[in-house]
C-alpha positions in Angstrom: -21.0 18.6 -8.4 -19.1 15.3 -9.4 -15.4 15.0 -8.5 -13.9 14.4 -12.4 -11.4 11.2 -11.9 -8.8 10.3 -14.4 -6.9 6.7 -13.5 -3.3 6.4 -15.1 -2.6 3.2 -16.0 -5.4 0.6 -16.0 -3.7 -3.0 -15.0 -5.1 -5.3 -12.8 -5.2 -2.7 -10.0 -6.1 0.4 -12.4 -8.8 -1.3 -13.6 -10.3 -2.5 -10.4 -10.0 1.6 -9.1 -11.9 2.4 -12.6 -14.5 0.1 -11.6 -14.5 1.0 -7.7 -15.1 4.7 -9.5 -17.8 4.0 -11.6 -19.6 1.8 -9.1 -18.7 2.4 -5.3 -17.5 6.0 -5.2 -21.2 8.8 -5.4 -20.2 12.1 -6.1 -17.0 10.8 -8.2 -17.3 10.6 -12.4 -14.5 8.5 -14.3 -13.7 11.2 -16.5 -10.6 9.8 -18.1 -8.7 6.4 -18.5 -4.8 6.6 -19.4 -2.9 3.8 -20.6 0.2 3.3 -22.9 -2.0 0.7 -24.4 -4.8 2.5 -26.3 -7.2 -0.6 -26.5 -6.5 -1.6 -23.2 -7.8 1.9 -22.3 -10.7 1.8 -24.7 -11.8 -1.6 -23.2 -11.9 -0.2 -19.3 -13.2 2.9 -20.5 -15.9 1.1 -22.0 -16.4 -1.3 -19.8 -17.0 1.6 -16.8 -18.3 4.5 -18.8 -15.5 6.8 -18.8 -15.7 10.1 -20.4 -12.1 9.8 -22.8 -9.5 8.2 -23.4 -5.4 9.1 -23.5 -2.1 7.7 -23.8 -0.3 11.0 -22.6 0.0 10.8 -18.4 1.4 14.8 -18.4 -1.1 15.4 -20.6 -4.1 14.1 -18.8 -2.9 15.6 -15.2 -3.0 19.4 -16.2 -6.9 18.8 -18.3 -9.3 21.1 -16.7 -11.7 18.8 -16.9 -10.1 16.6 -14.4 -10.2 17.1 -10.9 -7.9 14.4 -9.0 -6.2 11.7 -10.1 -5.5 7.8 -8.8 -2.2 6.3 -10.3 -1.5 3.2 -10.5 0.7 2.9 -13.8 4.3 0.9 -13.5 5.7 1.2 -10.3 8.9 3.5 -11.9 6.3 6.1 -12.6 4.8 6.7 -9.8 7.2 9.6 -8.0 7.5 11.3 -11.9 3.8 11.6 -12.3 2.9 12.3 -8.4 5.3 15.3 -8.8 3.3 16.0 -12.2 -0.1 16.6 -9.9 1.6 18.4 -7.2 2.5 21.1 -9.9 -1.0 20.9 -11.7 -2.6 21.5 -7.8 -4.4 17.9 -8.1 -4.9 15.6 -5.3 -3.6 12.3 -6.0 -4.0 8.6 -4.8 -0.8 6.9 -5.9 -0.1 3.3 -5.4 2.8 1.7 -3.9 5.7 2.6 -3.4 5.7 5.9 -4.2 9.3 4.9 -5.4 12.0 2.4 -4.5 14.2 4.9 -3.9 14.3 6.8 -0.4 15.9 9.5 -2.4 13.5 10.1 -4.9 10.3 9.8 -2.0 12.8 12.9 -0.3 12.2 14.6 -3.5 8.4 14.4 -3.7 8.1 15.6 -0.1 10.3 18.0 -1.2 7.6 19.3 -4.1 4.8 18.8 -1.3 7.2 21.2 1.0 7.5 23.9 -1.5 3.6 23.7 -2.2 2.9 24.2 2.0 0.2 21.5 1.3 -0.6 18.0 1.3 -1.8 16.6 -2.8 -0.4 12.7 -2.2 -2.9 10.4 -0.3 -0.4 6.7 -1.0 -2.1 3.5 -1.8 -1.2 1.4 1.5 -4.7 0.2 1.8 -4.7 -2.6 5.1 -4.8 0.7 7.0 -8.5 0.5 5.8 -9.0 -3.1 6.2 -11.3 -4.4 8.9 -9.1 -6.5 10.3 -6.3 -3.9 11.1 -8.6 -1.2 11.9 -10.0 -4.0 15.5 -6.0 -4.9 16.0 -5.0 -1.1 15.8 -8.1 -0.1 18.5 -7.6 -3.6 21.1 -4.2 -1.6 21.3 -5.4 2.0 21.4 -7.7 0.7 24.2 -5.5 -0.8 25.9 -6.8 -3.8 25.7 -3.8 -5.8 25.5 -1.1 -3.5 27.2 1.8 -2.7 26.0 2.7 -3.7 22.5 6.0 -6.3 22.5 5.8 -7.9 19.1 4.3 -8.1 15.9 4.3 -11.2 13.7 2.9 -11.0 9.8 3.3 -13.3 7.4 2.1 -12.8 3.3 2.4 -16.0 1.3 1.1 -15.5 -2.6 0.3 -18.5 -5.1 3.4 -17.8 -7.0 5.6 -14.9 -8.1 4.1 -12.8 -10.5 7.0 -12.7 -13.2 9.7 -14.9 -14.0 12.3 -12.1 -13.3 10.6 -12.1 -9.0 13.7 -12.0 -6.9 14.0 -12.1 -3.3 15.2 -8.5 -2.7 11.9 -8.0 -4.7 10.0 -9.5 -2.1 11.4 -7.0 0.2 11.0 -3.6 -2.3 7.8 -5.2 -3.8 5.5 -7.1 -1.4 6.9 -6.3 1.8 6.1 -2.8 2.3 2.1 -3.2 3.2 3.5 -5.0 6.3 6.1 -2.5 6.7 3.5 0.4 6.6 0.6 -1.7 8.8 2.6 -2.2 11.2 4.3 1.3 11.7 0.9 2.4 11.5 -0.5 -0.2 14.1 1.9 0.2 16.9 2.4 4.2 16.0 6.0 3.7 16.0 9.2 3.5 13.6 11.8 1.0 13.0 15.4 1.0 14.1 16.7 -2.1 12.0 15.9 -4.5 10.6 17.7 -8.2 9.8 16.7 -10.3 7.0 17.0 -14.2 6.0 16.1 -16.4 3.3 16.0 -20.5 3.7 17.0 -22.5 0.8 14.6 -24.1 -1.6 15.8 -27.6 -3.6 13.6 -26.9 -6.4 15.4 -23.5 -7.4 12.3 -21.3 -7.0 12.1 -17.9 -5.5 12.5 -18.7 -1.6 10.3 -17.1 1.1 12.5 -14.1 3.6 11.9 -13.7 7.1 13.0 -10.6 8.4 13.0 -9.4 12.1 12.6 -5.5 12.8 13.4 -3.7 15.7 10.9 -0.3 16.7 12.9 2.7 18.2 10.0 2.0 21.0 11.9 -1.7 21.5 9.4 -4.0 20.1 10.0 -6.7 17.5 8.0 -7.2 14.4 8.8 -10.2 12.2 7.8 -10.6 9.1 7.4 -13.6 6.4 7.2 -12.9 2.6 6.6 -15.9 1.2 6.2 -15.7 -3.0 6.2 -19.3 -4.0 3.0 -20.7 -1.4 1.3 -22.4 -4.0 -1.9 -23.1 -1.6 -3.3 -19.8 -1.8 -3.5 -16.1 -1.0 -2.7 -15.6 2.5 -2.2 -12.5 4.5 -2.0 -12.7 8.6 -1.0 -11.0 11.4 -0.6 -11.4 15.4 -0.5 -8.8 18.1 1.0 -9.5 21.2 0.7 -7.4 24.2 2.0 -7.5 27.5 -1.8 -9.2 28.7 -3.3 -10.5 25.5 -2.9 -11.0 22.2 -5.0 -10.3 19.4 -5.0 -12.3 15.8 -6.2 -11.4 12.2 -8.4 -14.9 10.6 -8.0 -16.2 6.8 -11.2 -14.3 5.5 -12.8 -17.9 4.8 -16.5 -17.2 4.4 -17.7 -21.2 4.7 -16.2 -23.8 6.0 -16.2 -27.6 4.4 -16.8 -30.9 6.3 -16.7 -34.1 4.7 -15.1 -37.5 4.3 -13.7 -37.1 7.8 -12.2 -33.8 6.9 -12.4 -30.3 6.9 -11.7 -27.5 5.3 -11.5 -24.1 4.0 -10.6 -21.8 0.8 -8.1 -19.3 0.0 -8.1 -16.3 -2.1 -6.4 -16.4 -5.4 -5.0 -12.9 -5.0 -5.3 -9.8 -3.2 -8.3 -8.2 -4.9 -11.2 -10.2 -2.7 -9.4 -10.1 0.5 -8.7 -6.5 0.6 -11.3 -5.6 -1.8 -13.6 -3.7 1.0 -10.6 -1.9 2.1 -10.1 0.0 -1.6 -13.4 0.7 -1.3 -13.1 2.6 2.3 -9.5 4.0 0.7 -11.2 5.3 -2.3 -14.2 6.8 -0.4 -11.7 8.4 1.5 -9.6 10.3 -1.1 -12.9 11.6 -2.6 -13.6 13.1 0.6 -9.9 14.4 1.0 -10.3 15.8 -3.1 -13.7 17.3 -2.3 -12.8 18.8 1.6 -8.8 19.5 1.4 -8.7 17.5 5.0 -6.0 14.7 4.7 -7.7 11.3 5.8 -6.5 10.7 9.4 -5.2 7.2 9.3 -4.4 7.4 5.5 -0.7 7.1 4.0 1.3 9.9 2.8 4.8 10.5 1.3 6.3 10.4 4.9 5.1 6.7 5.2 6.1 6.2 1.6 9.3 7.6 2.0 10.0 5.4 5.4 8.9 2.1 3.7 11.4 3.0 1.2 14.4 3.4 3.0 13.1 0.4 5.2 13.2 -1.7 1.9 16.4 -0.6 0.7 17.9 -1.5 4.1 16.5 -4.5 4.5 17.5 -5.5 0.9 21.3 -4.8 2.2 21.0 -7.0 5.5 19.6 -9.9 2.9 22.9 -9.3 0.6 25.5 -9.0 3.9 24.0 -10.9 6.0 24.2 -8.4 8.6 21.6 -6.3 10.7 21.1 -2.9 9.6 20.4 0.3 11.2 17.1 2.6 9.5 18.5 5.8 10.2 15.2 8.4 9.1 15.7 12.2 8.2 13.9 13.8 10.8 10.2 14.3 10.5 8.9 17.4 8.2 6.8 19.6 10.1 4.5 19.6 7.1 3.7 15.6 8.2 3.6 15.6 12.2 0.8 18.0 12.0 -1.8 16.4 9.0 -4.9 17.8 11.0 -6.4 20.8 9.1 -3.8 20.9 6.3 -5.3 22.1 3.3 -4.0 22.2 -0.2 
């Protein structure tokens, strides 16, 4: 029997799950596009075959011809509507963040608590990327010792809206590194610093910021808005006896006129786009079995990012290093394995 799918909100990102639905996911059915923007919802829903169309988010969460739900409406939504499901006893894929605000993550959990079961699987998708997955097992193995640093750096074209600030780049882009590389090293972080250089042309200027783990590693991480080459996500490992590197996805490589060269994404969606795939196979399985995915994100991780980006936002205002100080782990989070909603 087909899982029954509604997506809420259908941007670039809900439309691309609507698609990933209709195409990628067997045993799913894109029962029910949701948008604020009724043609906008007509259009995908034609486009992929869904069954309706809505404008009402509640409303679509508590049909009983819907089974699970993937969110991916404005980002100020997202802990509202996530609560919504968790009420309604629907399993959710939500998008990042699950909220700027640490406070309001502790409230979801808080819902998740009260309901002694796990319904919010969060959209932090490199955990599913190929890439990560080979950088996350040469450590496992043990193939490069022990872990001492973690360098990332995420350059886009250009911001995406004239309002981009640089404490966005921390709440908005930043957190996929924050969450890969808690989830790579299996650790948390202590502090973090952040910096920003000075551009003469007045744009939005890249941030560095350097986090500490509680295990004393370093990760440092580059968002950098305003590239203008190309879309280009990266990461090195370095161990205590090798080091292990993620490779611009370049799938040819150009030589001519005494040069050489290769491309660069536009965006996100080809880089990553086998990794939403994996992701979205996973929640399906999670809807259809009630076993949480194993390396998937939850409202823990979403929470952590959270209070990661607010502090980090504060060390980029002071200038000073700040302390992550984390609630202490629910019980309902450090033991995932058979919990069943």
């Amino acid at each position: 029997m087909s899982i029954r799918m509604a997506v809420i909100g259908v941007g670039i990102m809900g439309s691309d799950h609507a698609k990933i639905i209709a195409e990628d996911l067997p045993g799913a059915k894109l029962q029910v596009i949701c948008d604020m923007d009724k043609s906008k919802a007509k259009s995908v829903a034609d486009a992929h075959g869904a069954q309706d169309i809505s404008t009402d988010p509640e409303g679509v969460i508590i049909r009983g011809d819907v089974d699970a739900v993937i969110i991916s409406s404005p980002d100020f939504t997202h802990a509202p509507l996530a609560k919504a499901c968790i009420t309604a006893g629907k399993r959710v894929l939500c998008e990042k963040p699950l909220s700027d605000s640490s406070i309001e993550c502790l409230d979801v959990m808080a819902a998740e608590k009260n309901s002694n079961a796990l319904y919010v699987m969060l959209g932090f998708m490199r955990r599913f990327d190929q890439s990560y997955v080979e950088m996350k097992a040469a450590l496992d193995n043990n193939n490069l010792g022990r872990a001492l640093m973690m360098h990332n750096f995420h350059r886009n074209v250009e911001i995406p809206t004239s309002d981009f600030s640089a404490s966005m780049a921390i709440s908005n882009s930043a957190p996929h590194e924050f969450d890969v590389a808690r989830y790579v090293l299996g650790t948390e972080f202590a502090s973090i610093a952040a910096f920003k250089p000075h551009r003469a042309d007045g744009k939005v200027a890249p941030v560095i910021m350097v986090l500490e783990t509680v295990d004393d590693q370093l990760v440092t991480i580059e968002i950098n808005n305003n590239a203008a080459y190309g879309y280009d996500v990266r990461a090195e490992l370095v161990g205590e006896t090798g080091s292990i590197s993620i490779n611009n996805n370049a799938n040819t490589r150009t030589d001519t006129n005494f040069s050489s060269s290769t491309s660069y994404d536009a965006d996100w969606r080809s880089r990553f786009h086998d990794a939403y795939i994996h992701q979205n196979r996973n929640f399906l399985n999670f809807v259809k079995t009630g076993y949480f995915p194993e390396i998937a994100s939850d409202c823990w991780d979403g929470y952590c990012t959270a209070l990661v980006a607010e502090s980090g936002i504060k060390s980029l205002l002071s200038g000073t290093k700040q302390r992550i100080r984390l609630i202490p782990k629910p019980e309902l989070y450090r033991n995932r394995e058979g919990v069943m909603a």
